[in-house]
C-alpha positions as CSV (number, residue, x, y, z in Angstrom):
1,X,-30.7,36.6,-17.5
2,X,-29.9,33.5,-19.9
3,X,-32.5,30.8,-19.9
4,X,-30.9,27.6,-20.7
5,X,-32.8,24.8,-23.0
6,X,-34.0,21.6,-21.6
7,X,-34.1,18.7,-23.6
8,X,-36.3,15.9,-22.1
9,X,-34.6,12.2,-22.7
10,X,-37.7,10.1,-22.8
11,X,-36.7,7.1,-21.3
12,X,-37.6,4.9,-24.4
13,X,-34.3,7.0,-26.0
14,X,-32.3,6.0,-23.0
15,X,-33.5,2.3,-23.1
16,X,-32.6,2.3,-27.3
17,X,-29.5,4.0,-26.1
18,X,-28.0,1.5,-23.7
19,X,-29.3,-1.6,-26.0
20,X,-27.0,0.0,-29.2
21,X,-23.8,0.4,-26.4
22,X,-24.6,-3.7,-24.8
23,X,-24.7,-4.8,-28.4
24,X,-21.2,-3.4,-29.5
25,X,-19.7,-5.5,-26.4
26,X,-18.8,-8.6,-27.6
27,X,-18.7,-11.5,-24.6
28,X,-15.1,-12.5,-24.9
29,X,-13.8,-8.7,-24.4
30,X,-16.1,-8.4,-21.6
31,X,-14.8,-11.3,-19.7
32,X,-10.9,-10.6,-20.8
33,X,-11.9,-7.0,-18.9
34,X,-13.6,-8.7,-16.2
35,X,-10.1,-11.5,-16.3
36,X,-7.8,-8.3,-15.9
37,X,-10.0,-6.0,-13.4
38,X,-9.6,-9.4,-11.3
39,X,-5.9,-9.5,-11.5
40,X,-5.3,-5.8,-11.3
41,X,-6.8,-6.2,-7.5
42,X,-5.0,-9.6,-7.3
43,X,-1.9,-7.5,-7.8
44,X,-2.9,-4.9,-5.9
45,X,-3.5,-7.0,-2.9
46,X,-0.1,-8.7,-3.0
47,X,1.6,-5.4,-3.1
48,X,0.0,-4.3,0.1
49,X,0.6,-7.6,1.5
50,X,4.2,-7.5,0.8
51,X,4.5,-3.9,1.5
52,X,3.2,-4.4,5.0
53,X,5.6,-7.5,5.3
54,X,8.7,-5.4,4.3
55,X,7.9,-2.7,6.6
56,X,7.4,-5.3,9.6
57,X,10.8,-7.2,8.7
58,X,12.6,-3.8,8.3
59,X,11.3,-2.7,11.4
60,X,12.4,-5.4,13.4
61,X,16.2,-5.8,12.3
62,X,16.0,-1.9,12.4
63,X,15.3,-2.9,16.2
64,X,17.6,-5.2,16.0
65,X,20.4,-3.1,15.2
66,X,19.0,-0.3,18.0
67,X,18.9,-2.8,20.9
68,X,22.4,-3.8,19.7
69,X,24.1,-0.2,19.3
70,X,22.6,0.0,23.1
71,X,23.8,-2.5,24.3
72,X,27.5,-1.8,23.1
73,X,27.1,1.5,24.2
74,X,26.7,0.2,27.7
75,X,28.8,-2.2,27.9
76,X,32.1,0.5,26.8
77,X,30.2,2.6,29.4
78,X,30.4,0.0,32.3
79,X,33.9,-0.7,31.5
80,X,34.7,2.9,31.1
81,X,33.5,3.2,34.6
82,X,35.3,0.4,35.9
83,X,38.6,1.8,34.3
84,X,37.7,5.0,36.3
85,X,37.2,3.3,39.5
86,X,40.3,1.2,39.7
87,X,42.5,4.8,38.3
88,X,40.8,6.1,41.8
89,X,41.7,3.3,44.0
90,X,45.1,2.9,42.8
């Protein structure tokens, strides 16, 4: 059976710790980072806007283009039958 080792981080350590990382951060990187971050989700955003805007306007002239194929369809179908019913009566 393998024991493993614990090492107890005093919190003290931790505290020095995170004071050494916040002192390497200078302010104007951190708010360039914070700048971006806030127009990565900006762009973000306005892709899944525009992405939901293509889909709706290609949707609707794919209706468009249904409704009309239908429509034709019936129309050569109604004349078709008309065609049919004046071969009989003649």
């Amino acid at each position: 059976m393998t024991v493993l080792d614990y090492t107890d981080v005093t919190p003290g350590d931790r505290v020095d710790r995170i004071t050494a990382q916040a002192r390497q951060w200078s302010p104007g990187r951190t708010l360039l980072g914070l700048l971006a971050a806030l127009l990565v989700g900006l762009g973000r955003a306005a892709y899944a806007v525009f992405a939901a805007l293509w889909l709706a306007v290609t949707w609707c002239a794919a209706a468009v283009k249904v409704g009309w194929d239908d429509a034709r369809q019936a129309r050569a179908e109604r004349i078709e039958a008309v065609r049919r019913a004046d071969g009989v009566d003649a």
